[in-house]
ROMARDREN-78328 format. One line per 2 residues: their letters; for each residue x, y, z of C-alpha. Coordinates in pm, 1 decimal. Last residue first. Layout:
// residues N
A = X/Y/Z; ...
// end
This chain:
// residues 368
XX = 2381.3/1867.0/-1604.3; 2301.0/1812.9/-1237.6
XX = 1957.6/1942.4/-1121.5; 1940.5/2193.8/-852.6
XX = 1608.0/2287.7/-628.5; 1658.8/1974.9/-406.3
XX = 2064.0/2001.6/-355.1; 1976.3/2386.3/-172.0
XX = 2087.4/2639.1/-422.6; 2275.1/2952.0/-204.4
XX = 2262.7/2715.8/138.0; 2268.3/2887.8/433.7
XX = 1942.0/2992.1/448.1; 1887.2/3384.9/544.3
XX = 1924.9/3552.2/905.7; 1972.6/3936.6/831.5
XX = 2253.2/4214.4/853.6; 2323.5/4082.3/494.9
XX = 2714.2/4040.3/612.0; 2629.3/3970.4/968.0
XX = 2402.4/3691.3/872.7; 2615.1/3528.0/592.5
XX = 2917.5/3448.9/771.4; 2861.3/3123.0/913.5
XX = 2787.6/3025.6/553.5; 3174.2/3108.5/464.2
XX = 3250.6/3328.9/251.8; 3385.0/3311.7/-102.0
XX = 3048.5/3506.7/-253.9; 2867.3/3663.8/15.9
XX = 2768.1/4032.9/-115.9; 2781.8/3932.4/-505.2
XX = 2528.8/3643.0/-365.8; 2272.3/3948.4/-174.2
XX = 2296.5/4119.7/-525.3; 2193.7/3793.4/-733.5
XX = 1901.4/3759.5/-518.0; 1926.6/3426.4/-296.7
XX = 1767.4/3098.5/-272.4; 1844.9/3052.3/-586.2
XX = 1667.2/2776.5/-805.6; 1843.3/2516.4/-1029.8
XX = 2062.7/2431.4/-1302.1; 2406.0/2252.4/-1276.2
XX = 2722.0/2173.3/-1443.9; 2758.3/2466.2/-1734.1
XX = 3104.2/2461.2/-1832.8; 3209.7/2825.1/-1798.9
XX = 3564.2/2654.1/-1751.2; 3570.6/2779.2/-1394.4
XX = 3242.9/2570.3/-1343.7; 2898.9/2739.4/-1440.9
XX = 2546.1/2678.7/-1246.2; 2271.1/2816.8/-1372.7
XX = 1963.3/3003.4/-1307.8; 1591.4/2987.1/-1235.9
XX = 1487.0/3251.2/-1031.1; 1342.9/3168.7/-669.6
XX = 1516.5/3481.7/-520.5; 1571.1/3755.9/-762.9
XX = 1834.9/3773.3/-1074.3; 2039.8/3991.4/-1236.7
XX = 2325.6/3893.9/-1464.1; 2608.2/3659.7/-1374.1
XX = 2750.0/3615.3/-1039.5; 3141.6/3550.0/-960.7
XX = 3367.1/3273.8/-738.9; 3115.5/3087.5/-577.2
XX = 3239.7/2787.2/-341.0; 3202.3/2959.5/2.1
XX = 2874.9/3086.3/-94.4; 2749.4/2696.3/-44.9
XX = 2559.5/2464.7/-323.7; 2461.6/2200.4/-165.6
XX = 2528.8/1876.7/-161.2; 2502.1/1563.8/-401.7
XX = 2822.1/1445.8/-440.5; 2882.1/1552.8/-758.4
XX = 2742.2/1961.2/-637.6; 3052.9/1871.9/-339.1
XX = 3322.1/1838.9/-679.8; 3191.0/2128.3/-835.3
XX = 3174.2/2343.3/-502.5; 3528.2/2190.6/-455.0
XX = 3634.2/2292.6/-850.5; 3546.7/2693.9/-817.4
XX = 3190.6/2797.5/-912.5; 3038.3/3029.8/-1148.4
XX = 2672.3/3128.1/-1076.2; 2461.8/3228.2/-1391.3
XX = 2112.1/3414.7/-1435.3; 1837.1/3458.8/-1511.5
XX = 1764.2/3035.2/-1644.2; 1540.9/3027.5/-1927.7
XX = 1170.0/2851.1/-1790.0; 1009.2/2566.3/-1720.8
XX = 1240.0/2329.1/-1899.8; 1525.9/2206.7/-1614.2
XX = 1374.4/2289.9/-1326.1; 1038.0/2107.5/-1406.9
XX = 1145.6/1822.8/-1620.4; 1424.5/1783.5/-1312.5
XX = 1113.1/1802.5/-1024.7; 952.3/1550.2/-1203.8
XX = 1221.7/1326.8/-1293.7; 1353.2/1336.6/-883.2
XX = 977.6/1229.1/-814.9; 924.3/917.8/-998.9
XX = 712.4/983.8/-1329.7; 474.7/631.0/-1316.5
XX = 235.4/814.4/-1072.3; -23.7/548.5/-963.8
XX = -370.0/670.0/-905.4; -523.9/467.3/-617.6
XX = -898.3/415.9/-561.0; -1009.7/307.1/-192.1
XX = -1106.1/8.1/-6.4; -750.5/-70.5/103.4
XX = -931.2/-233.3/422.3; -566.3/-168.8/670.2
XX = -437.2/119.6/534.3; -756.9/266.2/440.1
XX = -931.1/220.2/751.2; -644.0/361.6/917.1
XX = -685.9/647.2/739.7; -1029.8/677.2/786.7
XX = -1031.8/657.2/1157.4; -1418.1/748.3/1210.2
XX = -1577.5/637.6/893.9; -1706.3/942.6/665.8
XX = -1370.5/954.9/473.2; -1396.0/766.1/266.2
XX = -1099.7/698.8/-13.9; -927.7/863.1/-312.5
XX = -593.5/818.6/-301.3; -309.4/980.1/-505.1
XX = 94.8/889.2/-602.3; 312.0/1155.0/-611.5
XX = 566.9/1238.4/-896.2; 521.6/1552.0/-1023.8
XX = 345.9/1477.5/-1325.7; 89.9/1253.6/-1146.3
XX = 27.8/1494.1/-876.5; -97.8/1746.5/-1102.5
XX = -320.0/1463.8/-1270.1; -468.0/1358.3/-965.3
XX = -548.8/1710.0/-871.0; -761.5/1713.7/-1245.0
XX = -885.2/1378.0/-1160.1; -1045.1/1516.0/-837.4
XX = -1166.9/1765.8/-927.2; -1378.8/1578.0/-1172.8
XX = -1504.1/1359.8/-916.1; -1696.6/1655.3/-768.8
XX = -1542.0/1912.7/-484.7; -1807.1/1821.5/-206.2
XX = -1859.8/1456.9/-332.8; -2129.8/1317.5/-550.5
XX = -2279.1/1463.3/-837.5; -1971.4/1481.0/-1081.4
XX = -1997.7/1083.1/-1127.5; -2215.1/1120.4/-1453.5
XX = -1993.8/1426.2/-1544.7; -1696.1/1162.8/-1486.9
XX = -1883.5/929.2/-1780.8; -1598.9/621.1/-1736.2
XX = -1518.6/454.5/-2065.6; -1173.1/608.1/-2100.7
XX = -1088.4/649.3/-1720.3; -823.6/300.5/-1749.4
XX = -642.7/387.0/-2068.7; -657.6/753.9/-2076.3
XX = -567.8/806.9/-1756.1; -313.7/500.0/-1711.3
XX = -195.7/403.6/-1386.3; -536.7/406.5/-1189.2
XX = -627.3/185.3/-927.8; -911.3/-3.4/-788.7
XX = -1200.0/99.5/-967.0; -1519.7/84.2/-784.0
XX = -1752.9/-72.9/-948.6; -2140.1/66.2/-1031.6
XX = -2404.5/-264.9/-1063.9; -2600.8/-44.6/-827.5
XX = -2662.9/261.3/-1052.3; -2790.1/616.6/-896.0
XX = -2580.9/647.1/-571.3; -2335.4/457.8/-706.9
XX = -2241.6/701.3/-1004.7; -2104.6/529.5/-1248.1
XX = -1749.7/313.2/-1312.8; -1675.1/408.9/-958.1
XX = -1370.0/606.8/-788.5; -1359.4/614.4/-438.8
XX = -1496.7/476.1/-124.8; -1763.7/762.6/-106.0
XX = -1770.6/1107.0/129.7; -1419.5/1241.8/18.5
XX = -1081.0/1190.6/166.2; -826.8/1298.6/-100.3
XX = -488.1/1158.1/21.0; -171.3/1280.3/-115.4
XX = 120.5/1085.4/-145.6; 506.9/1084.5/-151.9
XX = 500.2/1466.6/-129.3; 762.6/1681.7/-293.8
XX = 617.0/1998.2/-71.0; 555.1/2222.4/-394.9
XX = 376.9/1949.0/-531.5; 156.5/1803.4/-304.5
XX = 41.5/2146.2/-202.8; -34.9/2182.0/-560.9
XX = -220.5/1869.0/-514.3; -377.0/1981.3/-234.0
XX = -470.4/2293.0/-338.4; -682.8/2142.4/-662.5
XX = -891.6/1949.0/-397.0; -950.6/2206.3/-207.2
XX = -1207.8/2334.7/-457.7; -1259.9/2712.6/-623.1
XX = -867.2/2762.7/-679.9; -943.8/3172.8/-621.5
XX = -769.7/3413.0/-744.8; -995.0/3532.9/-1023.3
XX = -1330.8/3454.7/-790.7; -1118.6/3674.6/-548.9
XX = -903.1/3534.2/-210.9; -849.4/3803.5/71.8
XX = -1030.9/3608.1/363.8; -1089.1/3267.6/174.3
XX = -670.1/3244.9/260.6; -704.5/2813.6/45.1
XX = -673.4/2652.4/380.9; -342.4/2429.5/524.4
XX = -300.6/2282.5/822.4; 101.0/2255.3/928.2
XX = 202.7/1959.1/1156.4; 469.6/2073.5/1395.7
XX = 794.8/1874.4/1477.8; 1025.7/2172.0/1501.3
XX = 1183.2/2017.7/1094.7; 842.7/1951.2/971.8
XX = 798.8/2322.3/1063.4; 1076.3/2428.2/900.1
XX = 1019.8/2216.6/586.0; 675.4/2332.9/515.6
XX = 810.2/2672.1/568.8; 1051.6/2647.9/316.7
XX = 835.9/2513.4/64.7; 638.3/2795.1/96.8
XX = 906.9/3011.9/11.4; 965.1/2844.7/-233.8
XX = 593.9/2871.3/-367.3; 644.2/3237.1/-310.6
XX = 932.9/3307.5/-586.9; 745.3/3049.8/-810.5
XX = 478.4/3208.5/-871.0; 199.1/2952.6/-915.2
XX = 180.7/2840.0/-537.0; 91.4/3114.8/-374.5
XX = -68.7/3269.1/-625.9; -346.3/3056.1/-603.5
XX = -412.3/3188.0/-255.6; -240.9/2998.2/92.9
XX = -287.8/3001.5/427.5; -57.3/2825.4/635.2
XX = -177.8/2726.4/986.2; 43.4/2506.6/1284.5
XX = -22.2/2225.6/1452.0; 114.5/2036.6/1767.1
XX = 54.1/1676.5/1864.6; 6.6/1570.9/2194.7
XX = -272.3/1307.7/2122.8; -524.0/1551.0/2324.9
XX = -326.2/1840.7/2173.6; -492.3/1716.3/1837.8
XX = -845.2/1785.8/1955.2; -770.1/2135.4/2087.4
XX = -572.3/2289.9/1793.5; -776.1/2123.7/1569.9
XX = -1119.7/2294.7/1677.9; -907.5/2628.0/1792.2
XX = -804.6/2614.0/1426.0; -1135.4/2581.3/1263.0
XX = -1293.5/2822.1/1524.7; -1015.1/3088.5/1451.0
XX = -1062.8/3060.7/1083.3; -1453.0/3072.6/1102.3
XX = -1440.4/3442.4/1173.8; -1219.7/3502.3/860.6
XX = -1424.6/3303.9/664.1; -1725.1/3525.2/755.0
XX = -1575.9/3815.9/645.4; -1467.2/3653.5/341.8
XX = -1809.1/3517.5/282.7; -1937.7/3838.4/296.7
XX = -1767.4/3955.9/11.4; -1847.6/3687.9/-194.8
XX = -2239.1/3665.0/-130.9; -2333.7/3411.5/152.4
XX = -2704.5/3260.4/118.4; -2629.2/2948.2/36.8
XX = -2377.6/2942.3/350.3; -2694.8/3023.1/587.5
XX = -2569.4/3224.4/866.0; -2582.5/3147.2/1205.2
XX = -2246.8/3379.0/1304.0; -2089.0/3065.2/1483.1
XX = -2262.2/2820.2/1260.8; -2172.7/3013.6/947.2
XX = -1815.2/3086.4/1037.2; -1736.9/2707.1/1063.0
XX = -1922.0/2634.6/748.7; -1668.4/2920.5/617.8
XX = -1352.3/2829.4/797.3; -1456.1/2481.4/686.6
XX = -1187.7/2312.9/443.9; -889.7/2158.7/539.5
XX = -533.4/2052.9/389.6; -319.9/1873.7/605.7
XX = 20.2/1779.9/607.4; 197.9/1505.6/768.7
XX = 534.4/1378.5/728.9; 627.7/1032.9/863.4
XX = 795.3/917.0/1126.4; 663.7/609.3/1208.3
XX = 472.0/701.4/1532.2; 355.7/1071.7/1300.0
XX = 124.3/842.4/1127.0; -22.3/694.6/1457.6
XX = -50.2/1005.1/1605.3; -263.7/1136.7/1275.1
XX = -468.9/824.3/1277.0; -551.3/912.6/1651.9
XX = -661.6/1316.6/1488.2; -884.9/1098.7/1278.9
XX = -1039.4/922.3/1538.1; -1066.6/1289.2/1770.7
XX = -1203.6/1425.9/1430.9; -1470.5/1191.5/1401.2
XX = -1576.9/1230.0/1786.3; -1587.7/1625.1/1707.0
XX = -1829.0/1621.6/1424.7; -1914.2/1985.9/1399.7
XX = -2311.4/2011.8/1397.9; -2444.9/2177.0/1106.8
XX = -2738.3/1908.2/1080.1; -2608.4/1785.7/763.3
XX = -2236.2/1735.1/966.4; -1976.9/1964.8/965.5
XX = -1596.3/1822.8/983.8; -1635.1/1548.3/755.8
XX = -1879.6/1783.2/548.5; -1586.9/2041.2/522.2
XX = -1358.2/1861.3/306.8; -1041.9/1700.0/453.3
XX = -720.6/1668.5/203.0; -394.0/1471.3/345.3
XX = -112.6/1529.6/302.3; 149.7/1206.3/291.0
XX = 558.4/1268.7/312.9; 737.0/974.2/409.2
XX = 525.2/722.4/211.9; 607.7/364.9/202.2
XX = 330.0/254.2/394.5; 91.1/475.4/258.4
XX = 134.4/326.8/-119.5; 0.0/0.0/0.0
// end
């Protein structure tokens, strides 16, 4: 099972597993699913999770009918409902001891790729003080144009960014059907997915649009995202109290299977998206460490190349002006001409500002 295996996993909830038809917050499901969470964390893996209801939240508080809301009032509201969502996880998962954090994200969050870096980086951090982040599309600030619409689509860019192993969508059936259960009882649920085109071709996805918060076609379309960069994706139930572990252990659920691994995602995607800013020329030990699958450190720069900002795509040159390496900066090109030779220990009092120490970190650089 592709959970097993996984050492990064977010996970999508929708806000009818938190809100039930009556508008009552299902607290004893969250408690199971905050024990799944404990039990995930037991084998050290990395947990994200993506969550709707700041605005079903915000509707009970404020006793507002969500049909009702018009956009602007549904920010206000959403902004309300953000500090009951969080005090809801915030209190459930300290039972287990385990400590959250929130990350709110737009759509251009994650498209530009400046930001989505810097997303990444706080993923990482927080993985890193052993805090689980919970992620919400920011329904405060976020237009119609700005807007990704489902959470379905920010989880798999969520997926993305973070180089997860697998995302999990839980919805409110077992998975993905030839037809619409609800309306045809001789509908199957398919199993896995490895093929789009192959194994979706007779399935009528408006047919199976009706059911599910975000609609099956949402679904495909994040399953697709996370197919080209690498992570595999589950669609399962998530009405049961301890879903995940109902998963892991029942494997009633469909699985899309991403045949591009990771590492060739991330390369097709640092290598072609766009033409590099800029150029960093190195001396032979940066070379010879970039071989070995480190870092690229200041120490190891000799000169900078054209203008650049943080998150640009540039490359690396060795003292030949032999390119070696391609990636993403994690500096400006004016903050590198400040720190070039020294050492990373260094950095701080020459910017007069904490920054990373690494200039390209090994996962946003690509070996030529």
């Amino acid at each position: 099972m592709s959970l097993k295996n996984s050492k990064t996993i977010v996970i999508k909830i929708g806000s009818s597993l938190l809100v039930d038809e009556n508008k009552k917050i299902r607290k004893k499901w969250l408690l199971s699913f905050a024990k799944d969470i404990q039990k995930l964390k037991s084998k050290n893996k990395k947990i994200i999770i993506v969550s709707s209801g700041a605005i079903a939240l915000g509707c009970i508080k404020m006793k507002y009918n969500k049909k009702n809301l018009k956009l602007d009032k549904s920010q206000a509201v959403a902004s309300i409902g953000q500090i009951e969502l969080m005090n809801l996880f915030s209190n459930t998962f300290s039972k287990y001891k385990l400590n959250i954090s929130q990350i709110l994200l737009t759509l251009e969050d994650t498209e530009e790729r400046r930001r989505s870096l810097n997303a990444k980086r706080t993923f990482e951090n927080l993985f890193n003080i052993d805090f689980i982040p919970v992620v919400n599309e920011n329904d405060t600030i976020a237009t119609t144009e700005i807007k990704y619409g489902d959470n379905d689509r920010l989880a798999s860019r969520v997926a993305q960014i973070t180089n997860a192993d697998t995302l999990v969508l839980l919805s409110d059936v077992d998975g993905l059907y030839t037809k619409n259960p609800k309306i045809f009882k001789d509908a199957k649920i398919i199993k896995k997915v490895e093929n789009f085109n192959e194994d979706l071709k007779n399935i009528n996805l408006k047919g199976n649009n009706e059911f599910g918060s975000g609609g099956m076609s949402t679904k495909i379309e994040a399953a697709k995202i996370c197919q080209l960069s690498g992570c595999d994706m589950i669609i399962a139930n998530g009405l049961y109290l301890n879903p995940i572990d109902k998963v892991i252990k029942k494997n009633n659920c469909t699985l899309f299977i991403s045949k591009v691994s990771k590492l060739d995602a991330r390369k097709k995607w640092i290598i072609s998206s766009i033409s590099p800013k800029g150029e960093l020329v190195i001396d032979e030990g940066a070379k010879k460490a970039l071989r070995n699958g480190k870092s690229l450190l200041a120490a190891g720069i000799k000169k900078v190349n054209g203008k650049f900002n943080k998150g640009d795509h540039i490359k690396v040159l060795d003292k030949s002006n032999k390119e070696c390496a391609r990636g993403l900066s994690s500096f400006s090109s004016n903050e590198i001409g400040k720190i070039l030779g020294h050492h990373s220990k260094e950095i701080e009092k020459i910017l007069g500002y904490t920054a990373k120490a690494e200039v390209v970190h090994k996962d946003d650089m690509v070996e030529i």
